[in-house]
N, C-alpha and C positions, 0 to 999 in steps of 0.2 A: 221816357215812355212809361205808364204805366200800366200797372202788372197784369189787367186782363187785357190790354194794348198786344205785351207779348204772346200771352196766350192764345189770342186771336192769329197772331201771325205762326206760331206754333201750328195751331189747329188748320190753315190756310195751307200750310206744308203738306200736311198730312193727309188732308182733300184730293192736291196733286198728284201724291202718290199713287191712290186710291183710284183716283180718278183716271188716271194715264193707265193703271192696267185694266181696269174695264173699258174704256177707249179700243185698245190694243186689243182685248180679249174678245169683245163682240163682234171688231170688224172680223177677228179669225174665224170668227162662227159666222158670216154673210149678215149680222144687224146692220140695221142703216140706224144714224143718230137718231131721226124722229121715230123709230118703231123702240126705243129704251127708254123706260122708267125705273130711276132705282131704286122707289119707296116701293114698289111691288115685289121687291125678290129677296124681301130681309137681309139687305146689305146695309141698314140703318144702325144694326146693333153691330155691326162690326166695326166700323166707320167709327159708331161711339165711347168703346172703345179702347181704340188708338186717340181719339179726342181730347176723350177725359183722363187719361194718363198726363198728357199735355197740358190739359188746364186742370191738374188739380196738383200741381207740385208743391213741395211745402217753400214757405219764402220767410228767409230768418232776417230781412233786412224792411227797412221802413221808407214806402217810397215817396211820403209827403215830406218836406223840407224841413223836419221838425225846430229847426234854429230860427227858423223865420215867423212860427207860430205860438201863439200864447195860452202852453199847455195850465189845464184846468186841475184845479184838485180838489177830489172827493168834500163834497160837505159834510155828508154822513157814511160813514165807514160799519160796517156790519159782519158778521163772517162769511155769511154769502153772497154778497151786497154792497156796492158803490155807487150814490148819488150826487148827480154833479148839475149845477142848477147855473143858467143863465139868462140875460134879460134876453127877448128877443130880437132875431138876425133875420136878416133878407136872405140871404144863399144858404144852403145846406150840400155840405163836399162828404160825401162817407166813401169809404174804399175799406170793406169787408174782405174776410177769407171764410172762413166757414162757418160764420156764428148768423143764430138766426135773429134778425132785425125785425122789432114791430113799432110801428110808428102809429100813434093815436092821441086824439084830442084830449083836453084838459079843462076844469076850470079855474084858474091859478092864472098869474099875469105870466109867469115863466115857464121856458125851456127846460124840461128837466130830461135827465138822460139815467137810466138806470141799468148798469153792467153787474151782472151775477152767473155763476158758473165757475167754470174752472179757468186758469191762467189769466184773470184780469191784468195781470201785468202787460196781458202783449195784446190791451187796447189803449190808444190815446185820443185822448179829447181835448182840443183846442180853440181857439177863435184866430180868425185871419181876417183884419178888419171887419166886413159883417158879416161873415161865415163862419157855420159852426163845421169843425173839421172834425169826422171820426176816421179810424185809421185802427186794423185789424190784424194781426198775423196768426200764422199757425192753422190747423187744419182739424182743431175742436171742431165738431157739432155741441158740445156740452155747455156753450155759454152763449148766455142771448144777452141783446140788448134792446133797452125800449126807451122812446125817446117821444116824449109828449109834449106837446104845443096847446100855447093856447086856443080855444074856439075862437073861428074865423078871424085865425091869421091865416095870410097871405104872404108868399112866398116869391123871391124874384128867379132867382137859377136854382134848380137842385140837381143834384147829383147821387145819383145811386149806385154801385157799382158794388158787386157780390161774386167772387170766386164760385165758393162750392158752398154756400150755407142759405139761409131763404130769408125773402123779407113779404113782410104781411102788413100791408097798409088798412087799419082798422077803421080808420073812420074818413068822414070825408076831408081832402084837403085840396088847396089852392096853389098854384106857382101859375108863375108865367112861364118858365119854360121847365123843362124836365127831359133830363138824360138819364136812362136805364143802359146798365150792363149788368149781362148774367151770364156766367163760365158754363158749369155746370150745376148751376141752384137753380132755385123756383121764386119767381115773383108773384104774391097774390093781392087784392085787395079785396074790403068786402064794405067798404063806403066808396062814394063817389068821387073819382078824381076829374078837377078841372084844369085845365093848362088853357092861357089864355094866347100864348103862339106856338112852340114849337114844342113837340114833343119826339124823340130820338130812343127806339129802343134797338140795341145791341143783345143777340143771346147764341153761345158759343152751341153746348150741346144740354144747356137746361131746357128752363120751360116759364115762360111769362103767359100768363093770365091774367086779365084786366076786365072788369065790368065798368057802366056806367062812367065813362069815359067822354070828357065831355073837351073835345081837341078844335084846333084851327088846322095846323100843317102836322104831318105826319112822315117820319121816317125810320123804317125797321130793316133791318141788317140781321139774318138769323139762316146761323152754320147748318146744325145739324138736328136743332133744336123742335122747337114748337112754341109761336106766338099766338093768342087764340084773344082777339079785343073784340069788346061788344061798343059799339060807339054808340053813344046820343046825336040821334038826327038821321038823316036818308043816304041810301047808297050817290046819289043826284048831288048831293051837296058838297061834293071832291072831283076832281081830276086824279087821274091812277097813272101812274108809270111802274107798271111790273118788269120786275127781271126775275127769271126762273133757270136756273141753271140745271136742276135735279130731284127736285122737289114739288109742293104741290103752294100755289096761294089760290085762296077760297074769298074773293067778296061777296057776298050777299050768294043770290043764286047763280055766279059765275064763278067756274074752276079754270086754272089755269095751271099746266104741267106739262115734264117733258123734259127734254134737255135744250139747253139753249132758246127758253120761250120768253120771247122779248115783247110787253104792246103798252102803248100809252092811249088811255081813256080820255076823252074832254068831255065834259057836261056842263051845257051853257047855264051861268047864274051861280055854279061853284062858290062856294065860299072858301075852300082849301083844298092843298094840295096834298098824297099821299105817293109816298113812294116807296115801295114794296122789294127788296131784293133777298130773294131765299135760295141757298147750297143746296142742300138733300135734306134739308128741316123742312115743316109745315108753317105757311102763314095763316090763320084764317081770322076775318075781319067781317063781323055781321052788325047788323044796323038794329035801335031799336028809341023807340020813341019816349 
């Protein structure tokens, strides 16, 4: 399992808690389930927390296989500074803890990956046949890493995954598919991203923000958080399946809140599908041309 895997189930615990005495607490005051909303009464920052205690533990062990992967070494060594260069890969696998990640184009045939800050020891960079693996520990904010591609390459799986540290997508980039997890960090971009099928975003009690977002199918899972995407194209162009357990999801000029608010949208001519399920975080998803 990995490590925002647990935390996610950590953080699932501690929902039930939460959630079983407010349950209990409001039937003793005469609420009925549909007259409770819990983003109204500041029980968000309480919730967060118990959350982020949960997802921000420190983890002294490495949870990619490292025996199986073809760890990378520095080409140029500096005192603040490790660059590590590769031709390039279809997949990109990162599994961060608290460092901030910025990913931006290049004009160079290669991959290059640039680690500075403090504790570079406790990042590894590898290949796994055509994926580039990074792999992070400890609970620095003090070291970033940036990792640049060349212009208009294309990407087959990516993989994002951030404990407590932020990543900043700087220019525009390509996959086919893209997996996001976010504990309690912040995902930003400020070029365009396209996915040309699936895109999966995971966010504990951070905050994902996306512009220019240019999707097929769509799926977000988010605790406590806040997801806030601007997609390319019309509300008309998906089918919605929301679950709403606590929380608020926002399409376009539809809100949808409450506890246990369930509805599936069809709109003929669809091109994709989105599936929306939010805790006592915010989804909100606006459309724009």
């Amino acid at each position: 399992m990995r490590k925002f895997s647990k935390r996610i189930l950590k953080l699932a615990l501690a929902l039930a808690v939460v959630g079983l005495g407010l349950s209990i607490g409001g039937v003793a005051m005469g609420a009925t389930i549909t007259g409770i909303n819990l983003t109204k009464y500041g029980l968000n920052g309480n919730i967060r927390k118990i959350a982020n205690s949960a997802l921000q533990e420190s983890h002294d062990s490495w949870d990619e296989d490292w025996d199986e992967i073809t760890q990378l070494k520095p080409v140029t060594t500096e005192d603040d500074k490790e660059i590590f260069e590769i031709d390039p890969v279809s997949d990109l696998d990162f599994s961060l803890s608290g460092d901030a990640l910025k990913l931006q184009s290049c004009d160079g045939d290669k991959i290059r990956v640039e680690v500075s800050g403090s504790k570079k020891d406790k990042v590894r960079i590898g290949t796994d046949d055509d994926s580039l693996v990074i792999e992070s520990l400890g609970r620095t904010q003090e070291r970033e890493i940036t990792v640049s591609y060349p212009k208009n390459l294309r990407f087959k799986d990516t993989s994002i995954e951030v404990a407590a540290g932020t990543v900043t997508m700087c220019d525009d980039f390509r996959t086919d598919d893209l997996d996001v997890s976010v504990g309690a960090g912040e995902f930003t971009n400020t070029g365009k991203i396209s996915v040309a099928n699936d895109i999966s975003v995971e966010v504990g009690t951070g905050n994902v923000e996306i512009s220019e977002l240019d999707i097929h199918d769509l799926e977000v899972d988010c605790g406590i958080g806040n997801v806030d995407l601007d997609i390319l194209g019309k509300e008309a162009d998906y089918n919605y399946e929301i679950s709403c357990a606590a929380g608020n999801v926002d399409i376009g000029d539809s809100s949808y809140s409450g506890i246990g608010h369930d509805k599936n949208i069809t709109n003929p001519n669809a091109k994709g599908d989105m599936e929306l399920n939010c805790g006592v975080g915010n989804i909100t998803v606006s459309f724009s041309k």
